[in-house]
Backbone as numpy.savetxt, mean C-alpha at the origin, in Angstrom:
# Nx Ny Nz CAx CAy CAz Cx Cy Cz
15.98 -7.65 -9.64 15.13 -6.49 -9.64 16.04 -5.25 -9.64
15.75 -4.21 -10.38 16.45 -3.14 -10.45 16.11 -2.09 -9.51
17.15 -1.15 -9.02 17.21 -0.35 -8.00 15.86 0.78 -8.55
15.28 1.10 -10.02 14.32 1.60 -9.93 12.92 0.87 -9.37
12.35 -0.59 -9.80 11.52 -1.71 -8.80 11.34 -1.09 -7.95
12.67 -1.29 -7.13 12.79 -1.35 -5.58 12.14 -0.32 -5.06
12.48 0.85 -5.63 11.69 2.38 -5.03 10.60 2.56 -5.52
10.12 2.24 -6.69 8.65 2.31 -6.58 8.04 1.48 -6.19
8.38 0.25 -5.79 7.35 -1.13 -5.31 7.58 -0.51 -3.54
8.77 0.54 -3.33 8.81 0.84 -1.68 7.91 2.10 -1.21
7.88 2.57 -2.61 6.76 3.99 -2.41 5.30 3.57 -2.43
5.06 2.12 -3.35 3.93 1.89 -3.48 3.42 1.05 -1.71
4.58 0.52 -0.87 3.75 0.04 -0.05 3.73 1.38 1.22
4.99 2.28 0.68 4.78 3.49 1.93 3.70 4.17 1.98
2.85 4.51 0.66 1.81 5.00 0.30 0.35 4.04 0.83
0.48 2.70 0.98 -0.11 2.09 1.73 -0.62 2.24 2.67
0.62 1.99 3.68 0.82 1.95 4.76 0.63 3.69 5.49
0.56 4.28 4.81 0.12 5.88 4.91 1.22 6.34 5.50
2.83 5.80 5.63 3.62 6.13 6.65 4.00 7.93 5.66
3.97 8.52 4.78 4.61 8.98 4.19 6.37 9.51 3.84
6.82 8.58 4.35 8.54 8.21 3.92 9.18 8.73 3.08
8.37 8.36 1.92 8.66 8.66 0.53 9.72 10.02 0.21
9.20 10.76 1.35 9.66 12.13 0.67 11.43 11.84 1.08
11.83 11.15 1.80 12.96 10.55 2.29 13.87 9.89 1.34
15.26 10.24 1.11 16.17 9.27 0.25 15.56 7.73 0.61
15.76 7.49 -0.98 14.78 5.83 -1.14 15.34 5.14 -0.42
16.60 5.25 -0.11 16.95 4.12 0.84 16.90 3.89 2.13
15.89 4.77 2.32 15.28 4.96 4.01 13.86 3.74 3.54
13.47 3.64 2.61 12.75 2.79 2.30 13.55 1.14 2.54
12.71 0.20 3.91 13.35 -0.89 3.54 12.84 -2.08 3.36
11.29 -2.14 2.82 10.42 -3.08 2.67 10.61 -4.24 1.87
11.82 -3.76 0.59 12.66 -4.59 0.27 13.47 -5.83 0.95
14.12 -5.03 1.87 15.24 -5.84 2.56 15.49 -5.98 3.87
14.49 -5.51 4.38 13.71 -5.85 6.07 12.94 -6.46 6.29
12.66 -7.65 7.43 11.66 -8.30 7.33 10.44 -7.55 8.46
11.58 -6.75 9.45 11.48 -6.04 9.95 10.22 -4.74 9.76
10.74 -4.59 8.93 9.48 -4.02 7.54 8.46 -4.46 7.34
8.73 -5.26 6.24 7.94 -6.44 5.42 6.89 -6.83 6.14
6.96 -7.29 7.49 5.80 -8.34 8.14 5.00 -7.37 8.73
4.75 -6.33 9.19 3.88 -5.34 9.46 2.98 -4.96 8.33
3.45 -4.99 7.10 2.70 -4.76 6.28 1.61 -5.88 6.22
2.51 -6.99 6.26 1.75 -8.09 5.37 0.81 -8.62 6.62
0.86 -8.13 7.88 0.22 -8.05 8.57 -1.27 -7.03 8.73
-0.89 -5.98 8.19 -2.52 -4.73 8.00 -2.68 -5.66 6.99
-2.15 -6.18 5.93 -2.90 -6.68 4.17 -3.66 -7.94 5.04
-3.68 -8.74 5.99 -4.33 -9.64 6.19 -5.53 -9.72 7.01
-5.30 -8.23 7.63 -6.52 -8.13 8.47 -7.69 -7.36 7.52
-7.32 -6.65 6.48 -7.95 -5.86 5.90 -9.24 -6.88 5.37
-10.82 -6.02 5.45 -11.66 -7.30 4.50 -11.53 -7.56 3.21
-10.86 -6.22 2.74 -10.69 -5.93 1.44 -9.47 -7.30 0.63
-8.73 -7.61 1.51 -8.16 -8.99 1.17 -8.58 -10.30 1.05
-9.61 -10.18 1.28 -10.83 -11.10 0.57 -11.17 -11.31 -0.65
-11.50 -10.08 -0.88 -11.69 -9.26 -2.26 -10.52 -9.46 -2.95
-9.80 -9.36 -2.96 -8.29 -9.17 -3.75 -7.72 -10.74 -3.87
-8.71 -12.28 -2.79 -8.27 -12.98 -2.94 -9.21 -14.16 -4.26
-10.34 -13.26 -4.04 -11.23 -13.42 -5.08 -10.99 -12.97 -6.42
-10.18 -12.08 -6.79 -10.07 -11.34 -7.63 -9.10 -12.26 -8.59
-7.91 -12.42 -7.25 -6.55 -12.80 -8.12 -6.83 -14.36 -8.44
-7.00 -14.81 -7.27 -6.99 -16.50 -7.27 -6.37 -16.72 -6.40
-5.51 -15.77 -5.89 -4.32 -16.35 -4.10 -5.36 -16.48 -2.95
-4.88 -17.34 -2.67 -5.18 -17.60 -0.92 -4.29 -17.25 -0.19
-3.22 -16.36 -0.21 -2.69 -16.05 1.01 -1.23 -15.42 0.05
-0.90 -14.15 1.48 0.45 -13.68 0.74 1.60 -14.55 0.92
2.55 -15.22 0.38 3.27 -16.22 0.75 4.62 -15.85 1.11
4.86 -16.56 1.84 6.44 -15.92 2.79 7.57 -16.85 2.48
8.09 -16.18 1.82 9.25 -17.02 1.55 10.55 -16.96 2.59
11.11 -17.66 3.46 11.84 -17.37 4.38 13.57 -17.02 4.05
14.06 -17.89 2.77 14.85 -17.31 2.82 15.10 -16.09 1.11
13.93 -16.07 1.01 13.83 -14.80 -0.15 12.83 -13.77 0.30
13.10 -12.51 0.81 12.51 -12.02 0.73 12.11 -10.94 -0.46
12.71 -11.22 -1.33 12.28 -11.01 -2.66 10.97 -11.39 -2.94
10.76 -12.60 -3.24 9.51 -13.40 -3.62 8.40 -12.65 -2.54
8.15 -12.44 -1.26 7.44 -12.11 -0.60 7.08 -10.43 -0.94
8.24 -9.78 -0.99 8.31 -8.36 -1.49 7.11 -7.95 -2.43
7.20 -8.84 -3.52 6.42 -9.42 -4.66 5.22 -9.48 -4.35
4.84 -10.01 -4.08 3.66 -10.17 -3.73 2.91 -9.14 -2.86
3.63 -8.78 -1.65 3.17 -7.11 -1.16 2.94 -6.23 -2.09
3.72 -6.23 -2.92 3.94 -4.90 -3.85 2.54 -5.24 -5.09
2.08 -6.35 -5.24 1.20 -6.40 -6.37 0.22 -6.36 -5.38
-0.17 -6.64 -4.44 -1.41 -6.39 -3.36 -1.88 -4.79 -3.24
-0.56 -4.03 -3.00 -0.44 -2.70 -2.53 -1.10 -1.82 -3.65
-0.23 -2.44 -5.00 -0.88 -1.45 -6.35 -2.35 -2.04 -6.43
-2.74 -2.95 -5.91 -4.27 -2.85 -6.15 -5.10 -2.56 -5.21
-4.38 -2.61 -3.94 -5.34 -1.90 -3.10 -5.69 -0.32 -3.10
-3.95 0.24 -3.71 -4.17 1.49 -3.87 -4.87 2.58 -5.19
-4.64 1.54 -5.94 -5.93 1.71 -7.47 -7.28 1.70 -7.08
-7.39 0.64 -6.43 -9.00 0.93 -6.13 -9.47 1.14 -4.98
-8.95 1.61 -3.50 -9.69 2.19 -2.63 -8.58 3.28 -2.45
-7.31 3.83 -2.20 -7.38 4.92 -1.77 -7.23 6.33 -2.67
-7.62 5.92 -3.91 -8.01 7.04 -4.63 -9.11 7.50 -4.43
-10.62 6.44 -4.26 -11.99 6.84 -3.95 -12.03 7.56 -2.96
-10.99 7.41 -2.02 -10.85 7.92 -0.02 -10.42 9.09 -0.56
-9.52 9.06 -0.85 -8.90 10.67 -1.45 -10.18 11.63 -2.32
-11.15 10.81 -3.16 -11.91 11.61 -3.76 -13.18 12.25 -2.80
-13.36 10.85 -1.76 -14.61 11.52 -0.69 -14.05 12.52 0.59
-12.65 12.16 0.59 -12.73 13.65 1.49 -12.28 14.77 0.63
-12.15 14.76 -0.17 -11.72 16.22 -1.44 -13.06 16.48 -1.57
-14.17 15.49 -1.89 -15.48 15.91 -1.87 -16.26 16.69 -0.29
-15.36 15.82 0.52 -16.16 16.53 2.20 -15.61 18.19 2.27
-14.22 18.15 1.63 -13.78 19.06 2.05 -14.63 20.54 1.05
-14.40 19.79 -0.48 -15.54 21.32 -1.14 -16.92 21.51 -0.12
-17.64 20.29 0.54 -18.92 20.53 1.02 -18.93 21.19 2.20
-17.48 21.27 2.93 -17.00 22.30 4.35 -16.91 23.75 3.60
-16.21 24.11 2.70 -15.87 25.09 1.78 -17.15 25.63 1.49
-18.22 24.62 0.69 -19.37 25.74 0.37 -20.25 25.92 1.59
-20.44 25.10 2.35 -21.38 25.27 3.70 -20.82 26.11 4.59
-19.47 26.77 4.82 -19.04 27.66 5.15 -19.11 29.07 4.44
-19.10 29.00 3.54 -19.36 30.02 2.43 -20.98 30.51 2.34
-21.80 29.70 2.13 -23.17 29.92 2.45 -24.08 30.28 3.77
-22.80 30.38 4.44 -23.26 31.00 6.13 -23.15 32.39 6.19
C-alpha cells in the first residue's frame, strides 16, 4: 500500500471516528500501524446498528482481524468507514446545516 492509501484510508477513519486529527502531519495518523488504534475503531463499527446494514449490504459477517497483518484488518476498516461515511454522515451534516438555516430564520423572524 502506498504512503498516499495510508493517509487517506487514515483520514477516512479519523473522519469517522469524529476525532478530527487530520489537520495534523499524517503521520500522527496511526490506524495503519497501531493496533492500539485500530481496535477502538473496530470496536464503535461493531456496536453501531448501522453495521448490520453494511453487513447486509456487503455479504461480511464480521470485520476480520488478522493478528499478524494488520494490513488486512486496516482494509477492511477503511472500506466500512467510506461507506459509513457516504451514507450517514453527510445526511448528519445536511440536517444540522438544515437546523442551523431554521435557527437563522426563526431568529431573524423574531
Amino acid at each position: 500500500m502506498t504512503e498516499e492509501e495510508k493517509i487517506k484510508g487514515n483520514t477516512t477513519i479519523d473522519k469517522f471516528m469524529n476525532l478530527n486529527l487530520s489537520y495534523y502531519p499524517s503521520n500522527v495518523l496511526q490506524y495503519d500501524s497501531s493496533w492500539d488504534w485500530l481496535m477502538p475503531v473496530i470496536v464503535k463499527i461493531t456496536d453501531l446498528p448501522e453495521f448490520q446494514e453494511y453487513k447486509k449490504v456487503t455479504g461480511y459477517e464480521q470485520i476480520n482481524i488478522y493478528p499478524n497483518c494488520i494490513d488486512g484488518t486496516w482494509l477492511e476498516v477503511v472500506e466500512f468507514t467510506e461507506w459509513y461515511n457516504s451514507t450517514h454522515i453527510s445526511s448528519d451534516m445536511e440536517q444540522e446545516d438544515k437546523h442551523k438555516q431554521m435557527t437563522i430564520f426563526d431568529i431573524d423572524g423574531v
